[in-house]
N, C-alpha and C positions, 0 to 999 in steps of 0.2 A: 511823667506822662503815662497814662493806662494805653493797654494794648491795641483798643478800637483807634486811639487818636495819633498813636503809631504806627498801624496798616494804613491810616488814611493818608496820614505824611508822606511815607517809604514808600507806598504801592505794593507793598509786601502785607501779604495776605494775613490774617493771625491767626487763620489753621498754619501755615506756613514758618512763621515767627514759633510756634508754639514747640513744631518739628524742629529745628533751630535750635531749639532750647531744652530739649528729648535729648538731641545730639552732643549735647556741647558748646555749638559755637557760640552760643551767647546767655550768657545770665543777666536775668532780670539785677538793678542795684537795691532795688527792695521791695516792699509788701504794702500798700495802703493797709488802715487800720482793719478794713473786711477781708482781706487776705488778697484782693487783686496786685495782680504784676505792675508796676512802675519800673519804667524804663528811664533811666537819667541822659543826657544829652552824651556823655560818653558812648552807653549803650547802641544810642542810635547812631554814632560815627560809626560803632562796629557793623553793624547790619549794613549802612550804607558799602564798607569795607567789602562785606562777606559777598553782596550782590555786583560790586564792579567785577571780583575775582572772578564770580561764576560767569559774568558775559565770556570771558576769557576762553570758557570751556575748562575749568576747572571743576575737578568732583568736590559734593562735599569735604570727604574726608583731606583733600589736597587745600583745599580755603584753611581748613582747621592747621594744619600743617604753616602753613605759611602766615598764618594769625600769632599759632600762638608758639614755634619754635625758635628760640631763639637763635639757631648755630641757621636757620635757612636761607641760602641765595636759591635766586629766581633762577639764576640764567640755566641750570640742567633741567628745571622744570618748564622753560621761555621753549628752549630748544627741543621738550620732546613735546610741548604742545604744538608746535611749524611742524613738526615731521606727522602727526597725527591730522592735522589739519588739512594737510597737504594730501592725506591719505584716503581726508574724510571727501575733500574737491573734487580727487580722480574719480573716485571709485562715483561722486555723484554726475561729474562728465560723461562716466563710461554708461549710466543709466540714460541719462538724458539721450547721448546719441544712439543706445538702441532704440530709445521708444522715437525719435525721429526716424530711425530708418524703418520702422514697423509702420507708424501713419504713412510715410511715404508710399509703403503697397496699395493704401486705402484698400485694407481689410473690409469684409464686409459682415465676419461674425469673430468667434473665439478661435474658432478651427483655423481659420486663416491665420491669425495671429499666434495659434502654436506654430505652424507651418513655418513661422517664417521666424521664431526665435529660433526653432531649432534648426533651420537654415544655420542662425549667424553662429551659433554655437559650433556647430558641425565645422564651419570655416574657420573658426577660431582653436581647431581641437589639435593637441598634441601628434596625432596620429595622420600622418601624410595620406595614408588610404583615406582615411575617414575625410578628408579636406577635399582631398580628390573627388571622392563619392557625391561629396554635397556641390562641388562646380558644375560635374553631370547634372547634376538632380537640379539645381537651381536656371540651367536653360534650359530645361525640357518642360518645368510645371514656372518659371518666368514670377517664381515667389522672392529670391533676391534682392535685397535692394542694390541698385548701381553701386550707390554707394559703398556700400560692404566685400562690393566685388574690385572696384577698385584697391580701397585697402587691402585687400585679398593679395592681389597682383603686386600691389609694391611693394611688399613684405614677403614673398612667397620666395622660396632658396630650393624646395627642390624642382627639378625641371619638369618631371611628367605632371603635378601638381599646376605649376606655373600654366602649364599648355591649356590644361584641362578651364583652368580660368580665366587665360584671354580668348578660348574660343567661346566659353560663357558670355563675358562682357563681348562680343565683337557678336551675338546674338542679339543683343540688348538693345543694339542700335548704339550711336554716336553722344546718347546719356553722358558716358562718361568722360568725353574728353576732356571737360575745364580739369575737373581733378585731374586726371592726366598731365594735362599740361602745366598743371601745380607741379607734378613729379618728376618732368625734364628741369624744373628747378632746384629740386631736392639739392642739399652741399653733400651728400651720399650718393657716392658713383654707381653703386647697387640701383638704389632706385632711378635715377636718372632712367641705367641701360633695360630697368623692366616696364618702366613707363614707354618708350620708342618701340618696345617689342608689342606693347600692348596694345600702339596706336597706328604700329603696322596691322595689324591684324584687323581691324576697321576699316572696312574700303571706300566710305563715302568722302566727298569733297571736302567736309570740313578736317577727317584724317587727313588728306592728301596736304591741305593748307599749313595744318601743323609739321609736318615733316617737312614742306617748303623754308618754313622757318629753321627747323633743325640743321638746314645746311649750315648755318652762321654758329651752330650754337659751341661754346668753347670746349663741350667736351668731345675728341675727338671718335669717341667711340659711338655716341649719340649722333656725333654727323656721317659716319661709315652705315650706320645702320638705315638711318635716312637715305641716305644716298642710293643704296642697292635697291631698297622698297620702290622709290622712285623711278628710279631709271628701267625697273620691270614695270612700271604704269606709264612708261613712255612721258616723263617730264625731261625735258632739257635741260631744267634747272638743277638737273642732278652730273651736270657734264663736268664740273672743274673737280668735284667730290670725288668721283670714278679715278680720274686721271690720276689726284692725288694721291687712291686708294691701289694706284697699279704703280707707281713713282716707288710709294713705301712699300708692296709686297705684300699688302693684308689684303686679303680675299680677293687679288689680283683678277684670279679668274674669274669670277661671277662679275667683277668690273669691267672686265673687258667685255662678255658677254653681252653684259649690258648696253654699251657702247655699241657692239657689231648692230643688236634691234635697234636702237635710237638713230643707228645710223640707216634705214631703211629710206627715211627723208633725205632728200637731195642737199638739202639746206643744213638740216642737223648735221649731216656727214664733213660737209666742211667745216658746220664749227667745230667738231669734232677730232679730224684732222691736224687745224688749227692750233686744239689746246695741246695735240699729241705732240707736234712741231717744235712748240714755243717750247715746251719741257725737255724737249731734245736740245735747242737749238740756246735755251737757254743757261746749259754746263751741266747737266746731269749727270755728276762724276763718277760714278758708280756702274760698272756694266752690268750689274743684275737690273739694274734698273733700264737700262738702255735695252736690254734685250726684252725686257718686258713691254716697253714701249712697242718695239719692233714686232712685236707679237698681235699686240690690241690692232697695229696698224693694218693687220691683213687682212682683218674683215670691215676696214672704213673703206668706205670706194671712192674714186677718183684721180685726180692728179696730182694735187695734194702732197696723199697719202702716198702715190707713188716714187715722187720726187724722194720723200723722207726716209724710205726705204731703200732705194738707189744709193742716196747716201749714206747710209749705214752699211750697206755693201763694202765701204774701206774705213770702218771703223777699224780703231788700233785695237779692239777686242774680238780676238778669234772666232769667240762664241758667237756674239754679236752679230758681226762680219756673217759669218754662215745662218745666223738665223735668217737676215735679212734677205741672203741670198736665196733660201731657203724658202719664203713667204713670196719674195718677187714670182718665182717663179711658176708657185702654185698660182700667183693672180693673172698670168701668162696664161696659164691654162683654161682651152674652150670651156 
């Protein structure tokens, strides 16, 4: 079979075939009487050979290797074409989603689209200053995409850095909450605890709604942090949170604090009260915990609260005992 009727079969071209046979990988089996290439049906099993290899992403010189050495297994060369592969996927991921977060600004010339690579660059730099520098710079000229600032935020370790980019993104507007709330799912407690910091710093309603959910959520760190955000926005639904967070002794006081404003309302104050009670009354064996209770209790108003305190007045802990006496009496006073 001549060469024309071999490109036509194979789809392999016979400038192609000819490089092929420049190289190595394949010899003609003989010559028609005018000197033309004849290719015998062997021949053409190899070329079809040579062209599966190469879909593979195999180099020429790697086909020729595996053609014609005898001593060759695939599997080191299986295994470094997955890792190369794998290399070739990221790296065209990581283009793809810059050039979405660049249409995302809807550029309007070249200028803009420098502007804002070197935004992501700048956030993506070695240099903590430099990350910092571009958080500023990116809510003041609003060239950032949401997106890029969120990744920002959930990966960011050091803390002036971290600040500098939730006050960015909480600039931005409420953009980025889904991401966000992608980020209170993270299995990475890290992210979790900078996604609820990020979504503190958001003050509109749809924040507030996601931190509503944060009370329930199983990390207890993510529901403390909800919690205190809350209860300085005067939600209620931040009330068993607090209690909790004064029960264990984590940031007690700004729980309690919380608590005395929420308790402003006549109605909050008794449920309030209530939750403080039932924790007491429920075996809180611990008197650090008891006395901390008896603490929150003195700035809940009413009868309630007063009762609960009386009571603790003959707690069998000294400390206790005298806190409560302690707090009666200032709520005695004009």
């Amino acid at each position: 079979m001549l060469i024309g009727e071999v490109a036509r079969r194979s789809g392999v071209s016979a400038r192609m075939l000819r490089h092929y046979e420049a190289l190595g990988l394949i010899r003609p089996s003989g010559r028609t009487a005018a000197g033309h290439r004849e290719y015998s049906g062997e021949d053409i099993r190899r070329i079809f050979h040579i062209e599966s290899l190469r879909t593979l992403g195999l180099s020429l010189r790697e086909v020729g290797r595996a053609l014609d050495d005898p001593g060759f297994t695939p599997a080191g060369l299986v295994d470094d074409l997955v890792r190369r592969t794998r290399e070739r996927i990221a790296a065209e991921q990581e283009l793809l989603t810059r050039l979405c977060r660049i249409g995302s600004t809807g550029p309007a010339d070249w200028e803009d689209v420098l502007q804002t690579v070197g935004l992501l660059q700048a956030l993506g730099s070695d240099s903590a200053a430099r990350r910092q520098r571009a958080a500023l710079s990116s809510a003041e000229e609003g060239a950032a995409p949401v997106e890029a600032l969120v990744e920002a935020v959930l990966s960011e370790a050091d803390p002036g850095v971290a600040g500098a980019l939730r006050w960015a993104l909480a600039r931005s507007g409420g953009d980025g909450l889904p991401l966000l709330a992608e980020g209170l799912g993270s299995h990475a407690a890290d992210v979790r605890e900078r996604a609820v910091r990020a979504i503190i710093e958001i003050p509109d309603g749809a924040a507030a709604a996601l931190l509503k959910g944060a009370l329930a959520h199983p990390d207890v760190t993510v529901r403390r942090c909800a919690a205190r955000e809350l209860g300085a926005r005067g939600a209620v639904e931040a009330v068993p949170a607090l209690i909790d967070m004064i029960v264990d002794g984590v940031n007690d006081t700004e729980a309690a604090d919380a608590l005395g404003a929420l308790a402003s309302d006549p109605a909050t104050a008794d449920r309030i009260a209530a939750g403080l009670v039932d924790r007491l009354a429920g075996g809180t064996g611990e008197a650090p915990a008891r006395r901390r209770l008896a603490q929150a209790l003195a700035d809940i108003p009413g009868a309630t609260a007063s009762r609960a305190l009386a009571d603790l007045t003959h707690d069998e802990d000294r400390a206790v005992a005298l806190t409560a006496t302690y707090v009666l009496k200032l709520r005695d006073e004009p």
